[in-house]
N, C-alpha and C positions, 0 to 999 in steps of 0.2 A: 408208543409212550412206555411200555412196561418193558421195552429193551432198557428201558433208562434205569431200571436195576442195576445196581452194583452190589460188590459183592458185602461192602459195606450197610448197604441199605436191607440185603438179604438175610443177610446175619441180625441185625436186630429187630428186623421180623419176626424170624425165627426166633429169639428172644423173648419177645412179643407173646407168640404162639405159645412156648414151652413155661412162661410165667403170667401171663396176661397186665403187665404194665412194665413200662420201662424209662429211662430218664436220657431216651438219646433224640439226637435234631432227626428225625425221621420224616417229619413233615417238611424238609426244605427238598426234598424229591417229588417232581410235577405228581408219577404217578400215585405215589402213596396219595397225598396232596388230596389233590384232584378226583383218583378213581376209588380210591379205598375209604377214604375220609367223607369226602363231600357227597360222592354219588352213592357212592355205596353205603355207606352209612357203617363200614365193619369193625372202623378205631376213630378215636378222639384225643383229644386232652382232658385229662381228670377236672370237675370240674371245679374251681378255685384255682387252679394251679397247671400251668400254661407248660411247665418243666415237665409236667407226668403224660406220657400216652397210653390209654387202658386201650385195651380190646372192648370191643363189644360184642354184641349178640349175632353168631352168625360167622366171627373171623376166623374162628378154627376150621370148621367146616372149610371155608372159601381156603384157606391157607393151605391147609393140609392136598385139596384137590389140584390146587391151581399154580403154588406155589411152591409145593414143599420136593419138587423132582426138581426146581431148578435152584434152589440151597442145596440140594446133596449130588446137583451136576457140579455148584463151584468151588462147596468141598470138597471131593474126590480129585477135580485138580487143583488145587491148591496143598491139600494133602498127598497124593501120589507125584506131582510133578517132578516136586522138589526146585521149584523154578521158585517158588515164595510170594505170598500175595504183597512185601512192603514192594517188591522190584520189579510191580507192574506197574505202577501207580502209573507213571509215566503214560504206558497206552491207553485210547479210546475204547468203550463196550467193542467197538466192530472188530479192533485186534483182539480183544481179550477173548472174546468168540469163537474169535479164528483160532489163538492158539490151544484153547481146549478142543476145538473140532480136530488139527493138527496130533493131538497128544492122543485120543480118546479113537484116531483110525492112525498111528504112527504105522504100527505093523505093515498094512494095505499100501500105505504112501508109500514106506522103503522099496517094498518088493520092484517096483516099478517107478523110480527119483525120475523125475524131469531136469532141464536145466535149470538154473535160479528164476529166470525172467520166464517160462512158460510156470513153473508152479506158481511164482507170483500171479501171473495172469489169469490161472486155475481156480487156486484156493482162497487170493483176495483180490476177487472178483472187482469190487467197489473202484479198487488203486489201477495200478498199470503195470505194466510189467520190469519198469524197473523200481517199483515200491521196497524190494528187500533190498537190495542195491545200494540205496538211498538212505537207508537202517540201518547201518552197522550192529546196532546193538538188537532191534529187532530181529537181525538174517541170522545172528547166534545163538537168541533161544530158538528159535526154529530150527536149526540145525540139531538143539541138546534135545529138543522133544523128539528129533526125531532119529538121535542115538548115530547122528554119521560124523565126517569130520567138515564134511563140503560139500555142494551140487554134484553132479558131473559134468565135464564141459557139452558133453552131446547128451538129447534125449534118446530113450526107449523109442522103440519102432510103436510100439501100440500102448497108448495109455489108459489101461482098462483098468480102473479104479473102481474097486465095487462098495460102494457108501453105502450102508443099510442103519438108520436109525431105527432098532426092533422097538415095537411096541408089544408091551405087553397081552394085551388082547386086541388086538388091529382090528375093525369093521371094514377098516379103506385103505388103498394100496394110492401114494401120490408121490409121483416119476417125478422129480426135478430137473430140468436144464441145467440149472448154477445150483450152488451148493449151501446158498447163505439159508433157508431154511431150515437148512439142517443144524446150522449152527444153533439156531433159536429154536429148538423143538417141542418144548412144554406143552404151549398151546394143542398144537396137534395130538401130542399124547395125551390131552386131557380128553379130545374129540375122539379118540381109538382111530387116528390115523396114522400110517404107519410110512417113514418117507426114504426112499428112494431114489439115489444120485443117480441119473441116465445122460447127462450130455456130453460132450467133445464126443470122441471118438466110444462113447460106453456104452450104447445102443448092445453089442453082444450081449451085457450082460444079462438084457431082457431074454434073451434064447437061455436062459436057466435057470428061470425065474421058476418057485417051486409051484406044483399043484394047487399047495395049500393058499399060497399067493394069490392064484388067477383064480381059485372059488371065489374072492374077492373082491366086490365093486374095484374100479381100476379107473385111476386119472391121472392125466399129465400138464405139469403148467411148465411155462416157459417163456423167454420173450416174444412179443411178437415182432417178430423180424424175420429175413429170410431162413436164417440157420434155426433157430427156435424151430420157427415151423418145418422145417423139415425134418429134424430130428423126431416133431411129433409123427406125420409120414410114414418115417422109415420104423418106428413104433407099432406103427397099426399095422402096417407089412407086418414084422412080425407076429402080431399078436392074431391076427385077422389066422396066418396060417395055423394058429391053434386053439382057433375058434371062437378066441375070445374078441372081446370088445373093451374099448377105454375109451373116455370120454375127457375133452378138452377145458379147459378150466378158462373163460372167457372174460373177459374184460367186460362192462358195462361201454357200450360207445358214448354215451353223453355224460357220464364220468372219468373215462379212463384221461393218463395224462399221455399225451403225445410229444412226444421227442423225435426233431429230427434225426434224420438217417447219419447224418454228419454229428455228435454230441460227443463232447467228452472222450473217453477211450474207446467208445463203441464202432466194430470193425465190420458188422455184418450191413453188405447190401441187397439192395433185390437186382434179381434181373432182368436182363432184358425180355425175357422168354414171357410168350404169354401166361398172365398169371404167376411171375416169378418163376416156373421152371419147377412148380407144387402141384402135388396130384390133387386135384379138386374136388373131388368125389367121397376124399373122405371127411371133408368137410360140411357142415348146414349152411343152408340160405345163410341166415343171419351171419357167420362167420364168416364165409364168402364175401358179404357185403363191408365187413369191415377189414378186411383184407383188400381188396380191393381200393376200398377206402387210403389205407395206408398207402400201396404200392402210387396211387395216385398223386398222394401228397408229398412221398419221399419222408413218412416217418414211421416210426416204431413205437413200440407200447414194452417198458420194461416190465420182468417178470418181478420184482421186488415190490411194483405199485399196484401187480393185483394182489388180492387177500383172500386163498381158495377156500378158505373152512365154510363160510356160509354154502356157496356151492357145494362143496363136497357131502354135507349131512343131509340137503334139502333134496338130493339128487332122485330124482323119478325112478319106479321099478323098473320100467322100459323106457330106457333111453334112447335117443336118435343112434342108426345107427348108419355108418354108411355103404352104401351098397355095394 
């Protein structure tokens, strides 16, 4: 629900914040609505006067922690871009996302361009791979964020993309498969989690992950599917040879949502191999069982429907590890 920020809504927050009342429709956004107002009790309407919303006792506080790095994420681009907040209006939050995620690692993207239809399939995850294709006017600011004149007709041999959302004082180091967390990283940085792009082909980049990193509790979420999981695998190989440990960000099985194998754009299968063709070992019981579970049923569990921060703070001194 608090994706459901714009940058509209953000700004007279911020408003809000920096004067404690203001005269804009603020409450017709579920989240303010809903989590700020009703539940929380941080802002209202003046009361006589349905036109005024005051702060109340408590919203600074809350504003300042929880919301005030993601006003000055969609400042910075809206100010730096030069792309202009009237000539977005058109895109949804999940593009607008993407193209400050796009603008804010342009640098890393260039070094190593894909063709149009693998960055699409890359970077908005959500669409398909001919989503820019389909955009004319989308595949152009993408193009201007990212200072070229066009794709390439062929991809890079290795797309090692190294994503790092730094946090300022990190407690927790969390590997992502896809990249849409990153896009939305507030929450995390409130929790001193610190997130890390690791999937397609970007497993190397874990072999240079610094010291200071692996002093670090260490988790990885991801789909659950075959490639997901493997990727986590080829992780703990890594990490395993330098003697660290990371731990798997799990699904609840009697709440998670299960998707068929066959859904949407989704390409990854299991195989035929016992157990998918996954080393098992570095797996727990309970994981096992729901993996097994899946491979059974012929579904998967996306990584967008789990929601690792409660795991990741709650996480035991001595975790499971595998042998």
């Amino acid at each position: 629900m608090r994706n459901s920020l714009n940058w509209r809504n953000l700004k007279g927050l911020y408003k809000l914040y920096m004067e404690d009342s203001v005269t804009l429709k603020l409450m017709e956004n579920a989240y303010i609505k809903n989590v700020l107002c009703h539940r929380k009790r941080l802002l209202d309407f003046k009361a006589g006067n349905k036109n005024i919303i005051v702060a109340k006792e408590g919203y600074k506080a809350y504003f300042k922690k929880e919301l005030l790095p993601q006003y000055f994420y969609y400042k910075k681009f809206f100010d730096e871009s030069e792309l202009g907040a009237s000539g977005l209006k058109q895109y949804d939050s999940y593009d607008i996302h993407t193209l400050m995620f796009i603008f804010n690692n342009r640098e890393e993207l260039r070094q190593n361009l894909t063709t149009a239809r693998i960055f699409s399939s890359n970077v908005f995850k959500l669409k398909d791979s001919k989503y820019l294709e389909n955009r004319p006017g989308l595949m152009s600011d993408v193009l201007f964020l990212l200072g070229v004149d066009d794709f390439p007709a062929r991809s890079a041999k290795e797309n090692q993309w190294r994503f790092v959302v730094d946090c300022p004082d990190p407690k927790y180091i969390l590997l992502c498969e896809n990249i849409d967390y990153l896009k939305a990283w507030w929450e995390f940085h409130a929790n001193n989690i610190e997130l890390w792009y690791a999937g397609g082909n970007n497993t190397p980049v874990i072999e240079r992950i610094s010291q200071r990193h692996l002093d670090l509790p260490l988790f990885y979420i991801g789909d659950w599917d075959y490639h997901g999981l493997d990727i986590y695998c080829r992780i703990q190989h890594i990490l395993k040879e330098k003697g660290k440990n990371i731990q798997l960000i799990t699904p609840d099985p009697n709440t998670a949502i299960y998707k068929p194998i066959k859904s949407g754009q989704h390409q990854s299968k299991w195989l035929q191999d016992e157990f998918s063709g996954l080393n098992r070992v570095v797996f727990s019981p309970s994981q096992i069982a729901l993996i097994e579970r899946l491979i059974a049923k012929n579904h998967w569990i996306e990584e967008q429907t789990i929601w690792p921060i409660p795991q990741i703070i709650s996480h035991v001194s001595v975790p499971w590890k595998p042998t």
